[in-house]
C-alpha positions as a printed Julia matrix, in Angstrom:
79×3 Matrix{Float64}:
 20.21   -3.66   6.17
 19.45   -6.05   2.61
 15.85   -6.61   1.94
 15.89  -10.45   1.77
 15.54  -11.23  -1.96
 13.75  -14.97  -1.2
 10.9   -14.25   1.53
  7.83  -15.54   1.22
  4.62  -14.01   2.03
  3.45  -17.1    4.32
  7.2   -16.69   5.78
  6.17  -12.62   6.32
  2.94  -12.95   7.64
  4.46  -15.35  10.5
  7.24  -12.94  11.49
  4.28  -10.12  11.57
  2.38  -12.09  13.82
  4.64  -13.46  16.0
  7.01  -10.54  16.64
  4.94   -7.12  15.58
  1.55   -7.94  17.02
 -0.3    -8.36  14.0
 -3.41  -11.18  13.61
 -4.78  -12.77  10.82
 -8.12  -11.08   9.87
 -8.9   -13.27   6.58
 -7.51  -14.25   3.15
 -8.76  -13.0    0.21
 -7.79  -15.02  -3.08
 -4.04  -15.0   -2.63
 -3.52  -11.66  -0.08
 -3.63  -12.33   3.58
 -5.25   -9.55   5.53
 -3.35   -8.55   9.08
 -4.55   -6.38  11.5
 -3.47   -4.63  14.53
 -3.94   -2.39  17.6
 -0.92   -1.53  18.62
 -0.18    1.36  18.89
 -3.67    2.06  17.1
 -5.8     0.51  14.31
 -4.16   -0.7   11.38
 -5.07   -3.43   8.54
 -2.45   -4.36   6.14
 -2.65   -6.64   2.69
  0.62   -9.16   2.28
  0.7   -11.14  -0.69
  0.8   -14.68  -0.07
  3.11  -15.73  -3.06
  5.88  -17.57  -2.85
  8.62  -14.93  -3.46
  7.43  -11.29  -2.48
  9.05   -8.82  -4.83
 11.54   -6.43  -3.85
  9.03   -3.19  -4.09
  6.22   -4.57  -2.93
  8.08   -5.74   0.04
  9.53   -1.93   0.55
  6.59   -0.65   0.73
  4.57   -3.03   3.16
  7.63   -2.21   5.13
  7.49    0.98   5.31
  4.13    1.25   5.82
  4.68   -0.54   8.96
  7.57    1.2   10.18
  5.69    4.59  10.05
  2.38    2.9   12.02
  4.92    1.34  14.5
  6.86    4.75  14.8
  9.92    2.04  13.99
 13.09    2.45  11.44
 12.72   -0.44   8.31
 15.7    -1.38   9.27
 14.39   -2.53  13.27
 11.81   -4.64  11.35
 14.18   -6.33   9.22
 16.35   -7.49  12.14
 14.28   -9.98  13.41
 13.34  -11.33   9.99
C-alpha cells in the first residue's frame, strides 16, 4: 500500500488513538508523545507538523507494526 504523501501529524496522532490504542501522554515543543499498553509498554514521538515526511513516517510505522506484531501495510488501511 502508498504511504500517504499529505498526512499530518495531528491527522496521525488521531488515527493512533482512535484505532491502535494509543493515548496522549504530553507534547513537547512540536512532538506529541503517545503511549500504550497493548500488547505491552510502548511510548512513541510523532511530529506534529503539518506534512510528516515520507521517512519519518516509515519509520514511526514500522516501529509500530513490530510492537503491534502487525504488517505496515494493516496500519495503513485504516488511515
Amino acid at each position: 500500500m502508498k504511504i500517504p504523501r499529505d498526512l499530518s501529524g495531528e491527522d496521525f496522532v488521531k488515527h493512533l488513538c482512535r484505532e491502535w490504542e494509543y493515548r496522549v501522554i504530553h507534547q513537547i515543543n512540536s512532538h506529541v508523545v503517545l503511549e500504550t499498553e497493548t500488547p505491552s509498554h510502548q511510548r512513541i514521538a510523532v511530529p506534529a507538523h503539518k506534512n510528516l515526511r515520507i521517512g519519518t513516517l516509515k519509520a514511526i510505522l514500522r516501529t509500530i507494526a513490530r510492537h503491534k506484531g502487525v504488517r505496515r501495510d494493516d496500519l495503513l488501511e485504516s488511515l
